[in-house]
N, CA, C and O atoms as a MOPAC input file, in Angstrom:
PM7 MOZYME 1SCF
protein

 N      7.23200 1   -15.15200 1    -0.06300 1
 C      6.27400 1   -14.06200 1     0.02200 1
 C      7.04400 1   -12.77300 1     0.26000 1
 O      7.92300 1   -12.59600 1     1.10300 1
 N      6.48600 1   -11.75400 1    -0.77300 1
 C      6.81600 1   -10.02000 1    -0.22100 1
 C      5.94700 1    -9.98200 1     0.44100 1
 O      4.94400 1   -10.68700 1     0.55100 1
 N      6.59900 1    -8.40800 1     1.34100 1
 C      5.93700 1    -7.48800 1     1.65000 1
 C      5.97200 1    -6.03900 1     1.20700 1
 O      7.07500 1    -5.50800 1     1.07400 1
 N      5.10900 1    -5.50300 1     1.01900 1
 C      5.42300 1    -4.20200 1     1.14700 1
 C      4.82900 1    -3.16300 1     2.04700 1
 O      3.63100 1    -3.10800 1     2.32600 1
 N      5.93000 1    -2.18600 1     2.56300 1
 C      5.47100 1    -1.39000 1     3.77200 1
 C      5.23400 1    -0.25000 1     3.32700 1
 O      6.09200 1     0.11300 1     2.52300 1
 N      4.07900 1     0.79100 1     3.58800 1
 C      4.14300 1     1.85800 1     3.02700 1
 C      3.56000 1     3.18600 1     4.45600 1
 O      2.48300 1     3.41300 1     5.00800 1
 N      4.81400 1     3.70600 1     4.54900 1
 C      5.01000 1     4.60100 1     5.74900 1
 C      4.86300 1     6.15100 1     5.14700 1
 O      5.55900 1     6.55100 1     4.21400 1
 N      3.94200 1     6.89400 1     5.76100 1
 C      3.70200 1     8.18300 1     5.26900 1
 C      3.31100 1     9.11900 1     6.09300 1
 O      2.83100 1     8.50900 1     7.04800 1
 N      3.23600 1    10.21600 1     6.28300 1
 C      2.90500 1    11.39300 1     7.52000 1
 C      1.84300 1    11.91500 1     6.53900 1
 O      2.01400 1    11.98800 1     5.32200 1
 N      0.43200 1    12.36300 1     7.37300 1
 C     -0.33200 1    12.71500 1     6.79200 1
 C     -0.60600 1    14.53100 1     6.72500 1
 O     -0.44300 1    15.22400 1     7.72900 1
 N     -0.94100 1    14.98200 1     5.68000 1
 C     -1.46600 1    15.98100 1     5.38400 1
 C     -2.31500 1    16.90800 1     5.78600 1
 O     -2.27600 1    17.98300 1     6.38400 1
 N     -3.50500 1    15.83700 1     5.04000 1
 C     -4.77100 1    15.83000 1     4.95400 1
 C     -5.53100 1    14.88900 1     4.28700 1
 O     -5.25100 1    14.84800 1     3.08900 1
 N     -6.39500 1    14.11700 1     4.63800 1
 C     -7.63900 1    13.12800 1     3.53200 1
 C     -8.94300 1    13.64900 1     3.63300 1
 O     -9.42300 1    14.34200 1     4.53100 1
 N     -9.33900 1    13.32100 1     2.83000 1
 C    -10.60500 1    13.70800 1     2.06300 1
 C    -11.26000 1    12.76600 1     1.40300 1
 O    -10.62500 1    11.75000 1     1.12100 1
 N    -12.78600 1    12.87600 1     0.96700 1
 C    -13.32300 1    12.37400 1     0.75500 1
 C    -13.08400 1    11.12400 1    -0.62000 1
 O    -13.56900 1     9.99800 1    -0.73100 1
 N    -12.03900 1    11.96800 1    -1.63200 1
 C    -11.16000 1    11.16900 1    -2.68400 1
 C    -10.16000 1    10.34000 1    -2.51700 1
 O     -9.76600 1     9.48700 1    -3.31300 1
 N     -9.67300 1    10.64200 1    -1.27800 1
 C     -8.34400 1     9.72900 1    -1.06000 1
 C     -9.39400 1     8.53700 1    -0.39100 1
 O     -8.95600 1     7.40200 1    -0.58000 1
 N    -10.40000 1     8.57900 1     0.18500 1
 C    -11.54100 1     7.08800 1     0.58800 1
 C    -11.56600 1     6.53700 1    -0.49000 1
 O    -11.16100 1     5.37700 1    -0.56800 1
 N    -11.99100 1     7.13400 1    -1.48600 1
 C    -12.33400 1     6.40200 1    -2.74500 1
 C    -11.34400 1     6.03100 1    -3.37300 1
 O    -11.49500 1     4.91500 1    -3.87100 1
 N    -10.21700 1     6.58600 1    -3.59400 1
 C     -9.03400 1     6.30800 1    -4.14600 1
 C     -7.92600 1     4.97500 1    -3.54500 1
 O     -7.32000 1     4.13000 1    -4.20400 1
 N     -7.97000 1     5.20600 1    -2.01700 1
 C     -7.83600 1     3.98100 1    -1.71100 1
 C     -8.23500 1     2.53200 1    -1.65800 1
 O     -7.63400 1     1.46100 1    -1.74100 1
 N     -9.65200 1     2.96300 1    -1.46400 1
 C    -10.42900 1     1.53800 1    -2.10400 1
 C    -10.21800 1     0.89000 1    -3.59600 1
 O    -10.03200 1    -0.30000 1    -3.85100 1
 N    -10.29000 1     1.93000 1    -4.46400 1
 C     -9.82200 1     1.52300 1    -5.73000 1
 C     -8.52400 1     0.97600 1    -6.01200 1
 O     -8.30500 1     0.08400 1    -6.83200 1
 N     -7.67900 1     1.55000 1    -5.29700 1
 C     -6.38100 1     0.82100 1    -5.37200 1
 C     -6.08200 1    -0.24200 1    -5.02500 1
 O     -5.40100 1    -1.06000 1    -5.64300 1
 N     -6.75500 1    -0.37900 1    -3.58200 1
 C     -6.93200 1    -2.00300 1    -3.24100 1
 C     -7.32900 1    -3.10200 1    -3.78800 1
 O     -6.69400 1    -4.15600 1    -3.80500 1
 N     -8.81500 1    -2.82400 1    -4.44000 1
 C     -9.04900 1    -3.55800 1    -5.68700 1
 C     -8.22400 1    -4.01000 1    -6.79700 1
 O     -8.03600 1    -5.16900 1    -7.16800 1
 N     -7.76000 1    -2.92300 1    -7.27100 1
 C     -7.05200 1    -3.10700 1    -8.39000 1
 C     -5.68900 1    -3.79900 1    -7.78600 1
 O     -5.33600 1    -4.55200 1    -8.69300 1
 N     -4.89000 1    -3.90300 1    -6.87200 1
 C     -3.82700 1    -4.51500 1    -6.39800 1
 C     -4.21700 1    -5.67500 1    -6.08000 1
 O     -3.43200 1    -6.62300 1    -6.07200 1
 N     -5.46400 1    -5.79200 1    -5.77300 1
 C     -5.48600 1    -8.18000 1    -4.91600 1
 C     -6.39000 1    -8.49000 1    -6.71500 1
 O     -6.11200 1    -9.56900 1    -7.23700 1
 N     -7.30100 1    -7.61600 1    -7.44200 1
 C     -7.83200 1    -8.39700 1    -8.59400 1
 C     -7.05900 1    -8.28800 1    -9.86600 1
 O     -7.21200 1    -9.08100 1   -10.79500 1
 N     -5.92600 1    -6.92300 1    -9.89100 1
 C     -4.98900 1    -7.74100 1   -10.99300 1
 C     -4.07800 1    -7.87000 1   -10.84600 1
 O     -3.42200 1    -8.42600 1   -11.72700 1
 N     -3.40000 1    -7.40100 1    -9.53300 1
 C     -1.96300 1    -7.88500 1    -9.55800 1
 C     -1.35200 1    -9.31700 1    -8.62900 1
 O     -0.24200 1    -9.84900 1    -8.63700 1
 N     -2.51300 1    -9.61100 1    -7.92100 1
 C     -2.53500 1   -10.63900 1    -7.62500 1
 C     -1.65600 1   -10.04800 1    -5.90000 1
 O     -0.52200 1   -10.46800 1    -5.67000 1
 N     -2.14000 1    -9.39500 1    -5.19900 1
 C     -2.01400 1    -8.85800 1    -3.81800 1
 C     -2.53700 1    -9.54200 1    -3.15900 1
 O     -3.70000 1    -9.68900 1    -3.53500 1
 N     -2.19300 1   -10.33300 1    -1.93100 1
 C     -3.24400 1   -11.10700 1    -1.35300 1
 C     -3.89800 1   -10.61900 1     0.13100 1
 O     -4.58800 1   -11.22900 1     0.94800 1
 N     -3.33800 1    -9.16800 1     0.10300 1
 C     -3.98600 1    -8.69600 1     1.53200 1
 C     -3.40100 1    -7.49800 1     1.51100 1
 O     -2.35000 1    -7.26200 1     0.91500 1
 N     -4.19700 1    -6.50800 1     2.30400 1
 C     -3.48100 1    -5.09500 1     2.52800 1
 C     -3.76200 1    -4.76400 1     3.97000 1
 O     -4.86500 1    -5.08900 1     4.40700 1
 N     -2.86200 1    -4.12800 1     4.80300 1
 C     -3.83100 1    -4.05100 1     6.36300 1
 C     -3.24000 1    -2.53400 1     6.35800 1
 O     -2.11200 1    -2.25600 1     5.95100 1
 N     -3.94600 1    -1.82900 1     6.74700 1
 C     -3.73700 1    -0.29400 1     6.99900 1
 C     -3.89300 1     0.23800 1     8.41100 1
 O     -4.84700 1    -0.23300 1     9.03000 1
 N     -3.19500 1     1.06300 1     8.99100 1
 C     -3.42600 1     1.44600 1    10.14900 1
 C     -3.26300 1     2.83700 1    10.65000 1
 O     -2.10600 1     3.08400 1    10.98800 1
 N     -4.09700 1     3.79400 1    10.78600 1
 C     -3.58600 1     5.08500 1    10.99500 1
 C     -3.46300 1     5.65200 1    12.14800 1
 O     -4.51000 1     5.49900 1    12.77800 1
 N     -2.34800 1     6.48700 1    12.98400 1
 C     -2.58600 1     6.77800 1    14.03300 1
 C     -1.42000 1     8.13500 1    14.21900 1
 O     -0.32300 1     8.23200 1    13.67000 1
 N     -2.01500 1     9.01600 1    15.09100 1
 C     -1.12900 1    10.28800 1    15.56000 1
 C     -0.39100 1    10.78900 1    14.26500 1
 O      0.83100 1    10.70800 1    14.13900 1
 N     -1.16200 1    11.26800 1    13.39300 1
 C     -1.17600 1    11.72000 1    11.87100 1
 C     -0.21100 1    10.51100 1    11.18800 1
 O      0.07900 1    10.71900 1    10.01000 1
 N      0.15300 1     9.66100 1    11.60400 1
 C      0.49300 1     8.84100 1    10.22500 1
 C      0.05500 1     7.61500 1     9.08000 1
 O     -1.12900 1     7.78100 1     8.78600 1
 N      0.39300 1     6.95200 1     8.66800 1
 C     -0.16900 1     6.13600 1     7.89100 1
 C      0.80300 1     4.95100 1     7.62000 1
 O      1.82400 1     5.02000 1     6.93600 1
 N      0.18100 1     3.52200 1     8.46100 1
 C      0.92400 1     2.38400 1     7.75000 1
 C      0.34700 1     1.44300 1     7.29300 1
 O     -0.47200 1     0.86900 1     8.01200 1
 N      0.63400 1     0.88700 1     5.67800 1
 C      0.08000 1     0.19300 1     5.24800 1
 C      0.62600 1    -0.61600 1     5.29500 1
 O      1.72700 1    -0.28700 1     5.73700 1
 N      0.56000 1    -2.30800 1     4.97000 1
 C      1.02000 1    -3.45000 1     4.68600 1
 C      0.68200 1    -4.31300 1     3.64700 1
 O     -0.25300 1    -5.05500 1     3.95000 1
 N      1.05400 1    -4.44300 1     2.70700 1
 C      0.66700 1    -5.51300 1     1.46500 1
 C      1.30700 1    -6.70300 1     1.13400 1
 O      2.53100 1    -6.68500 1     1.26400 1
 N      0.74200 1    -7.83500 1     0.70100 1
 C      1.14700 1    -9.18200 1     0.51100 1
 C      1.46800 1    -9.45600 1    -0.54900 1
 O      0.57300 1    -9.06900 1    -1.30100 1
 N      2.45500 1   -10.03900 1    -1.24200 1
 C      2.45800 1   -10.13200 1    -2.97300 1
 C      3.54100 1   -11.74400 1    -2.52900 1
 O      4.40800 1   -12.05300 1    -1.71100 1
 N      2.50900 1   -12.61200 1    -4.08500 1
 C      3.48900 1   -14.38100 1    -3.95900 1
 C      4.84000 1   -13.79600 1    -4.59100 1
 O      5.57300 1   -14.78500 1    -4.58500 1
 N      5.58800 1   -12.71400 1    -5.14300 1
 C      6.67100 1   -12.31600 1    -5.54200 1
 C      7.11100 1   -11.18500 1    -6.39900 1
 O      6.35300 1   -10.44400 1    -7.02500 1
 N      8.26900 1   -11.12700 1    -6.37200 1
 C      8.54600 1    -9.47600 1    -6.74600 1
 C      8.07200 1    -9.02100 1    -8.00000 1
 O      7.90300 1    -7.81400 1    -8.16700 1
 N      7.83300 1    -9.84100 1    -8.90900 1
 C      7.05500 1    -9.39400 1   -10.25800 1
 C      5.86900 1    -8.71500 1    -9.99300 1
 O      5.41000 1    -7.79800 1   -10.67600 1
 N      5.44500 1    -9.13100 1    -9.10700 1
 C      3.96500 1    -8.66800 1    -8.84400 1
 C      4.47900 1    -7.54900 1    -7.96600 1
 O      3.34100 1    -7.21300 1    -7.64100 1
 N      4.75800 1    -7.23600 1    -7.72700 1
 C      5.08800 1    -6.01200 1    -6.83100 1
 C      5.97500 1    -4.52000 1    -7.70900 1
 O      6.00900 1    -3.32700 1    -7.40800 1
 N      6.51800 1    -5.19800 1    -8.71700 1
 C      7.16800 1    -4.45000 1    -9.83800 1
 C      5.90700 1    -4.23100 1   -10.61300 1
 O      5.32300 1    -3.18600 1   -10.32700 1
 N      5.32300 1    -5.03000 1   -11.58600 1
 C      4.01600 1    -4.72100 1   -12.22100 1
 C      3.30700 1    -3.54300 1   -11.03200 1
 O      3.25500 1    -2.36100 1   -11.37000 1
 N      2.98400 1    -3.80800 1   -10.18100 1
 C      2.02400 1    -2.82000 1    -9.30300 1
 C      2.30100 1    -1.66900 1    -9.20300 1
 O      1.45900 1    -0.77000 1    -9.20800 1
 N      3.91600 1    -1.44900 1    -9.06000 1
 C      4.83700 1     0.09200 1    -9.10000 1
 C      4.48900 1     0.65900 1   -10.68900 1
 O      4.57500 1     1.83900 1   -11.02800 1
 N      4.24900 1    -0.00200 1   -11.20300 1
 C      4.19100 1     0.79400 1   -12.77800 1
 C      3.07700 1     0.61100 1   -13.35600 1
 O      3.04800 1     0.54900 1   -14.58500 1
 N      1.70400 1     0.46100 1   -12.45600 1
 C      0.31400 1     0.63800 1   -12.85400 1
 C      0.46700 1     1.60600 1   -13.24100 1
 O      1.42100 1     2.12600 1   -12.66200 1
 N     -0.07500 1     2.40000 1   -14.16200 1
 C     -0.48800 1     3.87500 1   -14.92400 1
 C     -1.82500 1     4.57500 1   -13.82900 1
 O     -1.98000 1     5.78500 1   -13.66900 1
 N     -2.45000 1     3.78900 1   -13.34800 1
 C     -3.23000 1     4.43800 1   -12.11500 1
 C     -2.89800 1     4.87100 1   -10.68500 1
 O     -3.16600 1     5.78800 1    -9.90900 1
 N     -1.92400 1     3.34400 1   -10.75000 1
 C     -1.30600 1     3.59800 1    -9.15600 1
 C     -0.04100 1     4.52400 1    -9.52900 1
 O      0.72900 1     4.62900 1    -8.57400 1
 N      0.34300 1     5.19200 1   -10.63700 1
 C      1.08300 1     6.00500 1   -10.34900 1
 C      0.23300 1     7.48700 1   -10.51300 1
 O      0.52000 1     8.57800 1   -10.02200 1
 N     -0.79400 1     7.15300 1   -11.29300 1
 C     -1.46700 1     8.52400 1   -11.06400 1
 C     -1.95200 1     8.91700 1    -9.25800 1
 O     -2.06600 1     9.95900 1    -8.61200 1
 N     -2.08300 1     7.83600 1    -9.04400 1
 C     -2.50600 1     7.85400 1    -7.28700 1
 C     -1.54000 1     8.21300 1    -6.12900 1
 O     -1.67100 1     8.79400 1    -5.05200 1
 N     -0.34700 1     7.53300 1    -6.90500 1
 C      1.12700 1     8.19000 1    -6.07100 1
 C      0.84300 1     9.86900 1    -5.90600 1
 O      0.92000 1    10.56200 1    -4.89200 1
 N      0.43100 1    10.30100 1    -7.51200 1
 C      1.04900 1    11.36800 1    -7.43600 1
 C      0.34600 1    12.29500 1    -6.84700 1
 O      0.78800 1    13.42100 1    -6.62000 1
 N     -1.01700 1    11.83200 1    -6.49300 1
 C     -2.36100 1    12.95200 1    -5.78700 1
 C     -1.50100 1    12.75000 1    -4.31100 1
 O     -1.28300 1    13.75600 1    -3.63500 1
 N     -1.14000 1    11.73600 1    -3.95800 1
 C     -0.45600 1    11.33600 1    -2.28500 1
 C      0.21200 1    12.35600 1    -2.22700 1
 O     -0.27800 1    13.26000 1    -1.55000 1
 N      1.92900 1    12.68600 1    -3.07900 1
 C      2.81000 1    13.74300 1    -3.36100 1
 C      2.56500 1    15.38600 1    -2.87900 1
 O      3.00700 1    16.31300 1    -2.19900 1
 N      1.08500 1    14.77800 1    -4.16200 1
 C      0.64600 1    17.09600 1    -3.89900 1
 C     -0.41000 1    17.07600 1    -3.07000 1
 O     -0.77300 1    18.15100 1    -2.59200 1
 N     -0.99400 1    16.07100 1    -2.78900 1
 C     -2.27000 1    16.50600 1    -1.33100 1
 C     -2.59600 1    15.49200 1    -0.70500 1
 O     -3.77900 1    15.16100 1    -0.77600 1
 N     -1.83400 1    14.82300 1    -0.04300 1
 C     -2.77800 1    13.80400 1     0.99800 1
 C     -1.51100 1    13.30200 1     2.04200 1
 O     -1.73100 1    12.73400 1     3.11100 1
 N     -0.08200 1    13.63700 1     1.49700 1
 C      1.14400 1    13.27500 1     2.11200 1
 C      2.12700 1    14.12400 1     2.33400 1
 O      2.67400 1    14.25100 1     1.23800 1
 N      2.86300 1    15.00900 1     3.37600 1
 C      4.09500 1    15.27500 1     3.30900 1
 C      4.65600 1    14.53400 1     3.25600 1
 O      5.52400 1    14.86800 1     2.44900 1
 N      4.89400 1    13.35700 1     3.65700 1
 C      6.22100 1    12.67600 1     3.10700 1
 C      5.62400 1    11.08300 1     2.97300 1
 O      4.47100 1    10.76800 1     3.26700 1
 N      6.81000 1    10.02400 1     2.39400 1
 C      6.25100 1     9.04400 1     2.51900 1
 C      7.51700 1     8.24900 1     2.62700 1
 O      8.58000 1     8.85800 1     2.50200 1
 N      7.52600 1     6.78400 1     2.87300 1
 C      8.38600 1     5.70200 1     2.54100 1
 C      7.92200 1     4.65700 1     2.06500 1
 O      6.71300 1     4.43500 1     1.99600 1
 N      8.88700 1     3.81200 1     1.64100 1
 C      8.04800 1     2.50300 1     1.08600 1
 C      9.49400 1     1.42400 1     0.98000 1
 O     10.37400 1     1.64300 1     0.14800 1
 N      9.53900 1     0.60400 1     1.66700 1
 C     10.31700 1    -0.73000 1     2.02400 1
 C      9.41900 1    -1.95900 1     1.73300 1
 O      8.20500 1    -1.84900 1     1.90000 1
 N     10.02500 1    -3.26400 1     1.25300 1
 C      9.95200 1    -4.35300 1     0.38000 1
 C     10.78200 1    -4.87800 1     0.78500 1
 O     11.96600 1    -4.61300 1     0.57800 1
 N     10.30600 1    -5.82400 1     1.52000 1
 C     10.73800 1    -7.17600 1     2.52800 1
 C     10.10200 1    -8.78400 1     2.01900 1
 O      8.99100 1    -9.16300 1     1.64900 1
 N     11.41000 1    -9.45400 1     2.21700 1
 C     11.07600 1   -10.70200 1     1.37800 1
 C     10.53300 1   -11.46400 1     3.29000 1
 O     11.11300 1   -11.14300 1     4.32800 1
 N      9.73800 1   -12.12200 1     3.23300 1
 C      8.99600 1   -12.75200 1     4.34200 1
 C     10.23800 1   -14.00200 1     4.71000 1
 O     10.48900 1   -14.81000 1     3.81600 1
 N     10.77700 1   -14.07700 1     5.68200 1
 C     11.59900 1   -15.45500 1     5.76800 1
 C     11.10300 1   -16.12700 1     6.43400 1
 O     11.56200 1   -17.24400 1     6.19700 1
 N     10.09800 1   -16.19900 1     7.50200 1
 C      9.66100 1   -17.11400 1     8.68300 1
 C      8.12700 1   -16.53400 1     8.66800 1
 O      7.83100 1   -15.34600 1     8.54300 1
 N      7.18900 1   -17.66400 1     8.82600 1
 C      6.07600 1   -16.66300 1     9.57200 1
 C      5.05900 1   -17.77000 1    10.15800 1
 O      4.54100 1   -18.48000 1     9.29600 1
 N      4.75100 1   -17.98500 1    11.30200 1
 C      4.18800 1   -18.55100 1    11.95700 1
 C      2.89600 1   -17.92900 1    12.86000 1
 O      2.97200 1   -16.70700 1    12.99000 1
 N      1.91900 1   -18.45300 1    13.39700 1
 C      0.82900 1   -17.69100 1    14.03800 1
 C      0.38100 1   -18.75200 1    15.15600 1
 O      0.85000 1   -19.88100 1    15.30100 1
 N     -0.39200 1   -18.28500 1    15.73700 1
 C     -1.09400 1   -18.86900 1    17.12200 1
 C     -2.58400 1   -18.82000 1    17.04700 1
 O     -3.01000 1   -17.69600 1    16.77900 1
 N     -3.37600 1   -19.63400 1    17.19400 1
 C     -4.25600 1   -18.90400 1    17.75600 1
 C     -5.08900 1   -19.66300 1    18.49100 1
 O     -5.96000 1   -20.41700 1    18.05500 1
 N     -4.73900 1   -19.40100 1    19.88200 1
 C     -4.86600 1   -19.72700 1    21.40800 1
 C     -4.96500 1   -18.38900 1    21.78400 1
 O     -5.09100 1   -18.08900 1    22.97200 1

């Protein structure tokens, strides 16, 4: 299993980047085969987390023609900056007690 991390300082959001994110989500778990996204925002920043069964799918997703149109609204209005790291999962275990 990947991951991908997506670290960003926020701008500003608006009512399009709601919608825009939802759409992206969609389109990442129904065609690229994403199996989870968890987002978390706090003290202006933004971290996302996404699941992919392997790097093809995570390459296909970088070169959606939408999700790069979506990059690029992030770029000129919704992000000063961003990162994005891609981690292969080596261990992962859970509890729940």
């Amino acid at each position: 299993m990947f991951i991908v991390i997506f670290r960003a300082k926020i701008a500003g959001l608006d009512e399009e980047y709601h919608r825009m994110t939802a759409r992206m989500r969609t389109l990442a778990e129904q065609k690229y085969g994403c199996s989870g996204v968890v987002s978390v925002t706090e003290d202006g920043e933004e971290i996302s987390i996404s699941y992919w069964k392997n790097q093809e799918q995570v390459k296909a997703w970088k070169n959606d023609a939408e999700h790069i149109a979506a990059q690029e609204m992030g770029k000129s209005k919704w992000y000063k900056w961003y990162k994005v790291q891609i981690a292969e999962v080596v261990r992962e275990y859970e509890s729940n007690t």
